[in-house]
C-alpha positions in Angstrom: -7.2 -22.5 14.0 -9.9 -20.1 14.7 -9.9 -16.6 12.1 -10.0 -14.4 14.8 -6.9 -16.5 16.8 -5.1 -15.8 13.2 -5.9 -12.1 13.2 -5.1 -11.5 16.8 -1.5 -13.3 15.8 -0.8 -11.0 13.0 -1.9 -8.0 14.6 0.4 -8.9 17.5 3.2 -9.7 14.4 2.7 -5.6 13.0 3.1 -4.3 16.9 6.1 -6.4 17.7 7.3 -5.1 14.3 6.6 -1.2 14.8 8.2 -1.2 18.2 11.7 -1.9 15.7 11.1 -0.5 12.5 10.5 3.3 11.3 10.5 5.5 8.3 9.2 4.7 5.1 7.9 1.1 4.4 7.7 1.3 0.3 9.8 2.3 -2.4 10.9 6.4 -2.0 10.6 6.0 -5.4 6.5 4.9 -6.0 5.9 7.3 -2.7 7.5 10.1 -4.9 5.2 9.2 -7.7 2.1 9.4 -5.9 3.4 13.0 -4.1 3.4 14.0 -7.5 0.1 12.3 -8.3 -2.0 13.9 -5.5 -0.2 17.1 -6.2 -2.3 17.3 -9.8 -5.7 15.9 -8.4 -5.3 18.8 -5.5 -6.9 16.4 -3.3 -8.1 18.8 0.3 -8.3 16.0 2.8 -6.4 12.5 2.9 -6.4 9.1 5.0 -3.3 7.0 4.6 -4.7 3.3 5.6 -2.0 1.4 6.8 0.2 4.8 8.0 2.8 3.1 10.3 4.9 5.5 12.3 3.4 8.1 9.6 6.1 9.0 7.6 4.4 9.1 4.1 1.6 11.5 6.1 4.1 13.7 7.2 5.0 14.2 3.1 1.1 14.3 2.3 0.8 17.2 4.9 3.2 19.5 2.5 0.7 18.8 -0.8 -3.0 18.2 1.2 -5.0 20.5 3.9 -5.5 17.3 6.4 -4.1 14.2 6.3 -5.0 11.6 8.7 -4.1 7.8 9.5 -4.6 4.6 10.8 -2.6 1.1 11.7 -3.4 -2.1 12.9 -0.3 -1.3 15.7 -0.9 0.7 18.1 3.1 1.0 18.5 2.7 2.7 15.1 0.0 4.6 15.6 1.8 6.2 18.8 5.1 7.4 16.8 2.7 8.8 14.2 0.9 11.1 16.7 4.1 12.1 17.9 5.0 13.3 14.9 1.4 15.7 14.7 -0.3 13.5 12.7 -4.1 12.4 13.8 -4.3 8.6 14.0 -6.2 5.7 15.3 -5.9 2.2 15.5 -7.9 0.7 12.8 -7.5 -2.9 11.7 -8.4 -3.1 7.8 -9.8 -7.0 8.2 -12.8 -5.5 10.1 -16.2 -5.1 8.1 -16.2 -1.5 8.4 -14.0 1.3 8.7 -14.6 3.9 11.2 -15.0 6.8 9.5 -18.3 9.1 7.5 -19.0 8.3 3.9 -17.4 10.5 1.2 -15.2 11.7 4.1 -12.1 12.3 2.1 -10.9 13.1 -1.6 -7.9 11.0 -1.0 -7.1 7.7 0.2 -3.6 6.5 0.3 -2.9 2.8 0.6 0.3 1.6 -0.5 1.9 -1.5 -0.1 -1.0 -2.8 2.2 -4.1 -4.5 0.1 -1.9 -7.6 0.1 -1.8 -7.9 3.9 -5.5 -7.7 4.2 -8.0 -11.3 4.4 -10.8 -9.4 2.7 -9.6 -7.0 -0.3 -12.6 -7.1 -1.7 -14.4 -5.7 1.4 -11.4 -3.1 1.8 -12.4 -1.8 -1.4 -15.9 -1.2 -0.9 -15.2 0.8 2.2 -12.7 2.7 0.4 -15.6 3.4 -2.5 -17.9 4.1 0.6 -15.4 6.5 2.5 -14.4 8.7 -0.8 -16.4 11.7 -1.6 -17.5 11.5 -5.7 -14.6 12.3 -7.7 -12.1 11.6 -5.0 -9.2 9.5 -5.4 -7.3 6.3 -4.5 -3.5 5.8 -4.6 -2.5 2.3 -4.6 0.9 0.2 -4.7 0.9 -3.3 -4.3 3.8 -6.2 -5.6 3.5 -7.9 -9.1 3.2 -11.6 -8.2 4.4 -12.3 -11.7 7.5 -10.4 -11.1 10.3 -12.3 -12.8 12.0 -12.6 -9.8 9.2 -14.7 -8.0 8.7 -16.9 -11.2 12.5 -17.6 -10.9 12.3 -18.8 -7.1 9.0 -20.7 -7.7 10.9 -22.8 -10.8 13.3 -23.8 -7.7 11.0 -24.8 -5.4 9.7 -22.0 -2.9 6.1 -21.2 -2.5 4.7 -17.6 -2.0 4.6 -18.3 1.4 8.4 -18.6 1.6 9.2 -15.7 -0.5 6.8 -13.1 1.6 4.9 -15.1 4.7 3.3 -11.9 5.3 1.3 -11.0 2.3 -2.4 -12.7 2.3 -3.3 -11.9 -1.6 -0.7 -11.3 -4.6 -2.0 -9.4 -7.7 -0.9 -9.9 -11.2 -1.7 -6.3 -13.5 -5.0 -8.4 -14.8 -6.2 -9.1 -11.4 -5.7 -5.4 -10.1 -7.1 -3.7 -12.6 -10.1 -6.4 -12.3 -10.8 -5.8 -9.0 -10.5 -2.1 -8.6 -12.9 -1.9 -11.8 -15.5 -4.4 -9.6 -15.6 -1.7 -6.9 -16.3 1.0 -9.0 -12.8 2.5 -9.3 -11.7 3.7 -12.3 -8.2 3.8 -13.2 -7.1 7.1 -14.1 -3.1 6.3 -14.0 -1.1 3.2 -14.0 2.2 3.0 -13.9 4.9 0.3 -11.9 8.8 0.4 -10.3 10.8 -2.0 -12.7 12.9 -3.8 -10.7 15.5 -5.6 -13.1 18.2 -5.9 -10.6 17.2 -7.7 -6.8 17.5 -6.5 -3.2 20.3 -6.9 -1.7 22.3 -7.1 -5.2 21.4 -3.3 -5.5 22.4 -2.7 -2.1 25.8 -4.4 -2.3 26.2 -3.1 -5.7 24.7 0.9 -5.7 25.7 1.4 -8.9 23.4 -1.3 -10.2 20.4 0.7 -8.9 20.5 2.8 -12.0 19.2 -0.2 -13.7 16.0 -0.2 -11.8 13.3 2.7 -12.8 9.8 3.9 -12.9 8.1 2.5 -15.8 5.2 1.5 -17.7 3.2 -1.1 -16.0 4.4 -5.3 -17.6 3.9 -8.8 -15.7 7.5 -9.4 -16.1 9.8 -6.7 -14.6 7.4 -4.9 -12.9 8.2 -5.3 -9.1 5.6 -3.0 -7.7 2.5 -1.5 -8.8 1.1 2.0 -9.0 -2.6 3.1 -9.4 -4.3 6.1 -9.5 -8.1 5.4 -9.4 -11.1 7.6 -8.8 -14.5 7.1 -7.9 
């Protein structure tokens, strides 16, 4: 199948999604940590890359002077204009992003790089797009999560346990390829998982168990970076 046939499908995937879901597509928990992040750099001007129906811009707007965003749906991009925020449709597989270079202090991107066909690419136009000294926020899922290992040992593939997500990072690998793009990591930190979704849903008191914590390539669930250029 043709690249761009595959690219047109999944952009047509993230509209028919966007047209059902809303709010907050990460853990409120890693979003809170990067709110709290950005609120010590003091960043003045931020672009959330992958914004959906901008509900982490709409938080951004309380700590930064201008935030702005982009999604490869134009359903999303709609509800986030409707809620005041300046967005465009932008699709991160494309060789360039639309904007100046060194445009803005802050670039938010969570739970996205592992969607994307190029990472590599997305991270030099992020270099390119941040002013010197500016800073990247970053979340992205432990593929070493002990979770994954588990359901691997019985059989699935990555592709069963998320079909969507193009590239999976292990803490090595991250770290490798944000320091290839002239990134430097200025805070790392991860969401420890140690009980599952849905367990923590039918059980809520089980939730207690799972926590912010210092980055591992077991129990991490998710990772959180703060890099700068």
């Amino acid at each position: 199948m043709p690249l761009t046939k595959v690219i047109s499908d999944i952009s047509l995937y993230y509209e028919k999604s966007w047209q059902q879901i809303e709010g907050l597509q990460m853990s409120k928990e890693l979003a809170n940590l990067g709110y709290s992040w950005v609120h010590e750099v003091g960043a003045k001007k931020c672009l959330d890359l992958g914004c959906g129906d901008g509900s982490n811009c709409i938080s951004l707007k309380k700590i930064v002077s201008e935030v702005q965003g982009c999604d490869i749906s134009p359903n999303a991009v709609i509800k986030a204009s409707r809620k005041g925020i300046k967005a465009k449709v932008v699709d991160l597989n494309h060789k360039k992003l639309p904007y100046q270079k060194s445009s803005f202090d802050l670039i938010w991107l969570t739970d996205v790089i592992e969607h994307v066909f190029w990472p590599d690419s997305l991270l030099s136009n992020i270099h390119e797009t941040l002013a010197q000294g500016g800073h990247l926020f970053l979340t992205t899922p432990n593929v070493s999560w002990f979770i994954n290992r588990l359901q691997i040992l019985r059989g699935k593939t990555l592709y069963d346990i998320h079909p969507q997500h193009v590239h999976w990072f292990n803490q090595k690998r991250l770290l490798e390829i944000l320091s290839n793009h002239g990134l430097k990591i200025a805070k790392f930190s991860s969401y420890k998982r140690i009980v599952p979704y849905p367990l923590s849903l039918k059980f809520p008191s089980l939730d207690k168990l799972n926590f912010i914590g210092p980055p591992d390539n077991v129990f991490s669930h998710t990772y959180a970076v703060l890099a700068h250029k």
